[in-house]
C-alpha positions, 0 to 999 in steps of 0.5 A: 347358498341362501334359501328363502321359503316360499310363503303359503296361502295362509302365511299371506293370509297372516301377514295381511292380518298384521298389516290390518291389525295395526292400521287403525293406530298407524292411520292416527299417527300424525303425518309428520310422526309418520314420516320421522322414519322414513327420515331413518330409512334414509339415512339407513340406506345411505350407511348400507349402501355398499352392503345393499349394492353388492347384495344386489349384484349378487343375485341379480347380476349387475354391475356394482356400479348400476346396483348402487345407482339403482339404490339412489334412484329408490332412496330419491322416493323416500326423500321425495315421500318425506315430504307427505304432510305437505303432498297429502293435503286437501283443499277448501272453499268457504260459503259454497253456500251461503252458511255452508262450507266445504272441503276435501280430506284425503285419509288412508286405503287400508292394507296396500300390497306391490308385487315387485320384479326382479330387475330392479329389487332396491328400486320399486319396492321404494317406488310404492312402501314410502309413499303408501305408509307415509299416506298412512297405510300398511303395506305388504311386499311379496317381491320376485322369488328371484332376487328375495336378499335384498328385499331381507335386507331392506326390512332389517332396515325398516326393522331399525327404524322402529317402526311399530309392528304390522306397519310392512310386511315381506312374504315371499312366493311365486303365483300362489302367494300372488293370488292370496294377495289379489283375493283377500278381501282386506287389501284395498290396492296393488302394485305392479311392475312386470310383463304385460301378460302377467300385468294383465293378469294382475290387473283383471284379478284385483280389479274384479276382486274390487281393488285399486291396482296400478301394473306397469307391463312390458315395454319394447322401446324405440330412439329414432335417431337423426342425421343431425344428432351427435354421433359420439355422445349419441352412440355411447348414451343408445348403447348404455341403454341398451346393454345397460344391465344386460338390458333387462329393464323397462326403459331399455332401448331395444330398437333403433330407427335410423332416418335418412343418413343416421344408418350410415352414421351410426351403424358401425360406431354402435358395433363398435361400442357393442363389441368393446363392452367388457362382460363379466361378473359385477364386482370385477373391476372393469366389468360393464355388463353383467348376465342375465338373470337365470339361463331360462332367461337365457336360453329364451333370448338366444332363441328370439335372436335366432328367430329374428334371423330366419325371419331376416334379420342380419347379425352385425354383431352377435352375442350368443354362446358368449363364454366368459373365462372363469365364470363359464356356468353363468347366463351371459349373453353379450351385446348383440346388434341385428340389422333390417329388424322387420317392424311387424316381424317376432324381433319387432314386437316382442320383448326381449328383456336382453342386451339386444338392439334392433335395427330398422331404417326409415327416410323419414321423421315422419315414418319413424314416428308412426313406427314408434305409434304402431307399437302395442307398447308405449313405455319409452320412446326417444330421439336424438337431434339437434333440431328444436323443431323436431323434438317438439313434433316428436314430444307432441306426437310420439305414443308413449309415457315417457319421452327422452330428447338426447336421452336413453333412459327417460325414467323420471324423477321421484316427484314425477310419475312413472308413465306408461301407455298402451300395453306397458301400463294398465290402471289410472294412477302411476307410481312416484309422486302425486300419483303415488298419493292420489292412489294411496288416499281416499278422498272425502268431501265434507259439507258443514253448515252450523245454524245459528244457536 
C-alpha cells in the first residue's frame, strides 16, 4: 500500500512560492529553449508507457488497454505544445497612423495551477502543464487524492528532463489544499475538470479572488440513434461508450434516444453486448471493463439505479451486486441497461458516472433534438445515421460542445479544444490548443512612434 500525505495550507503556500521564485528566469528562457523539454517528456512518456499504464490501472481500475490510450491521448498535448514558438506569436500592422506602428505580444500569466480528477490522471494533467510552461508559466498540480501515483510518477519524469527547479510543482490534498490554491494571491489562473458543483464552486472562488479560471463540469450525455444507422457498428461504438471505463468519464454516453424503428432495432443487440462484456481486474487478460473507483462511488450509483426503478424505469439487464470471482472486495458494477428512462425523471438528469445506459424513445429527430437541448448539461451529444441531411440539422442544432456523427466519444483532438456547454463548462477559454495559449498568455498591444532626429 502506498500512502501519499495530504498537503497542508502552508505547504500549498510554498510550492506557489517556488513556482513564483522561478517565474522570472523561466519567462526569459526563449520559447524555443522551453519547449526543448518538453521534447524530453515526450520521449520519457513513451519509454514508460508500459510503467505509467499499469500504475494507472492500479489505482484507478481500467483496463490495461484504456490506461495506455489514456496516456497517448495526453502525450498528443505535449507534442501539440511543441509547437509553441509558432502558437504563441502575435501580429502586426505597420502606420495604423501615419509614423505609428502597432503590435500585439503575448507574454506569460505567472504562477498557473489544475486541480485534476481522478478518471483520467496521465490524461488532464497533459491537458493544461505542457501548454502552461511552454507559454512560459510556472505551474502547480494539486491532482485528485485518489489516484496521487501516477501523478509521482510523471514528475519523476519531468524531474529527468532537467527542467530548472520551481518550474512545476505537485502537492497533494483534498478541499484545503484546493482553497489555499483558489486564495493565493500570486496564482494568476486555475483549471479544472470535475463535477459540476464543485466546477461551480472553483470557478466562483477563483474568479472573486481575481483569476482566470477555466472548469469543465459534469456532463449527462445523449446519442440519438436512428433507424438508418448501422446496427452492428453502431451497437458495439454506443456500448464501449458507455461501459468504457466503467463509464466514469466525461464523454461517456449515459443515454440513448432510439427514434421510430431504432427501439426496435437496437435494444436487444445493446443487452446483448451489455451482457457479454467481461468484467474484472485490468491487468487479466480479457478483461473489458474494470470497477469503479471507491465503493462510496459504488454504493451511490447502485442507489441511483434503484431510484430510476421506483420511478419507472425497467431493468433490461441489471449490473448490480455484481461479484467477480476472486476479486469479491472490489467496486465492481457491471454494465446495466434501464429502458423507459423518464426525461425529467432522477435517472434522466443526473450523472451517474457509471457503466449505466438509459433508454428513452422518441418518433422523431426532432423530438430527440429537443431532448438532448432540455438538458442542464452540454458536454457531448451524438447521432448515428446514414443521412447527410440529418447529421447536418443535428451538428447545426444539438446543445453541446462536442458533437459526434457515427462516433461515441467525440473527445478532440490536441490541436482542437475541449468544449463544453451549458453546466458542463464554466469559463471562456478551454483546454487544448489555441484556447490552451490564449488562456495561459497575456495580451500586450504595443504602439510606437520614433520622431525624426
Amino acid at each position: 500500500m502506498v500512502h501519499v500525505p495530504l498537503t497542508p495550507a502552508a505547504e500549498v503556500g510554498r510550492a506557489v512560492q517556488a513556482a513564483a521564485n522561478a517565474f522570472p528566469e523561466w519567462r526569459e528562457t526563449p520559447a524555443m529553449e522551453r519547449v526543448q523539454y518538453l521534447f524530453k517528456l515526450k520521449r520519457l512518456l513513451d519509454e514508460n508507457l508500459d510503467d505509467l499504464a499499469r500504475t494507472l490501472t492500479n489505482e484507478c481500475g481500467k483496463t490495461y488497454q484504456e490506461s495506455s490510450d489514456e496516456l497517448r491521448r495526453g502525450i498528443q498535448n505535449v507534442e501539440v505544445a511543441c509547437g509553441i514558438p509558432l502558437m504563441i506569436q502575435g501580429y502586426n500592422n505597420e502606420d495604423v497612423a501615419r509614423g505609428i506602428d502597432e503590435m500585439m505580444l503575448r507574454q506569460p500569466l505567472g504562477v498557473v495551477a489544475a486541480i485534476t480528477p481522478f478518471n483520467f490522471p496521465g490524461m488532464i494533467p497533459l491537458w493544461f502543464l505542457p501548454f502552461a510552461i511552454a507559454c512560459g508559466n510556472t505551474f502547480v498540480l494539486k491532482p485528485s487524492e485518489r489516484v496521487p501515483m501516477t501523478a509521482g510518477k510523471l514528475f519523476r519524469l519531468l524531474e529527468q528532463t532537467g527542467l530548472p527547479k520551481g518550474v512545476v510543482n505537485l502537492v497533494n490534498g483534498a478541499r484545503a489544499a484546493v482553497d489555499a490554491l483558489l486564495d493565493h494571491p500570486a496564482v494568476r489562473a486555475i483549471s479544472f475538470v470535475g463535477s459540476t458543483p464543485v466546477a461551480k464552486y472553483i470557478y466562483g472562488r477563483a474568479t472573486a479572488n481575481g483569476k482566470r479560471a477555466q472548469c469543465q463540469g459534469g456532463a449527462k450525455n445523449p446519442v440519438i440513434l436512428l433507424p438508418d444507422a448501422d446496427v452492428e457498428s453502431t451497437t458495439r461504438i454506443v456500448a464501449e461508450s458507455a461501459f468504457g471505463c466503467a463509464g466514469q468519464r466525461c464523454l461517456a454516453v449515459s443515454i440513448a434516444v432510439t427514434v421510430g424503428e431504432a427501439r426496435r432495432m437496437f435494444t436487444q443487440p445493446l443487452v446483448d453486448v451489455a451482457a457479454s462484456r467481461v468484467v474484472g481486474y485490468g491487468l487479466d487478460s480479457g478483461v473489458q471493463m474494470g470497477p469503479v473507483i471507491t465503493a462510496e462511488s459504488k454504493a451511490r450509483i447502485e442507489r441511483l439505479i434503484e431510484t430510476g426503478i421506483r420511478e419507472g424505469a425497467r431493468p433490461a439487464i441489471d449490473g448490480r451486486n455484481a461479484s467477480i470471482k476472486g476479486r469479491e472486495k472490489g467496486n465492481f458494477i457491471r454494465p446495466t441497461i434501464l429502458e423507459d428512462v423518464r426525461p425529467e425523471g432522477t435517472l434522466g438528469g443526473t450523472e451517474l458516472f457509471g457503466p449505466v445506459l438509459g433508454l428513452i424513445h422518441v418518433n422523431t429527430v426532432e423530438e430527440a433534438i429537443r431532448l438532448v437541448n432540455s438538458s442542464t448539461f452540454g458536454n457531448m451529444a451524438c447521432l448515428f445515421t446514414s443521412s447527410g441531411a440529418a447529421a447536418r440539422k443535428f451538428r447545426h442544432e444539438a446543445q453541446a460542445g462536442n458533437i459526434g456523427i457515427n462516433v461515441g466519444v467525440a473527445a478532440p483532438m490536441a490541436f482542437y479544444p475541449f468544449s463544453g456547454w451549458k453546466d458542463s463548462f464554466f469559463g471562456d477559454l478551454h483546454g487544448q490548443g489555441r484556447d490552451a495559449v490564449e488562456f495561459y498568455t497575456d495580451k500586450k498591444v504595443v504602439i510606437e512612434r520614433w520622431p525624426a532626429s
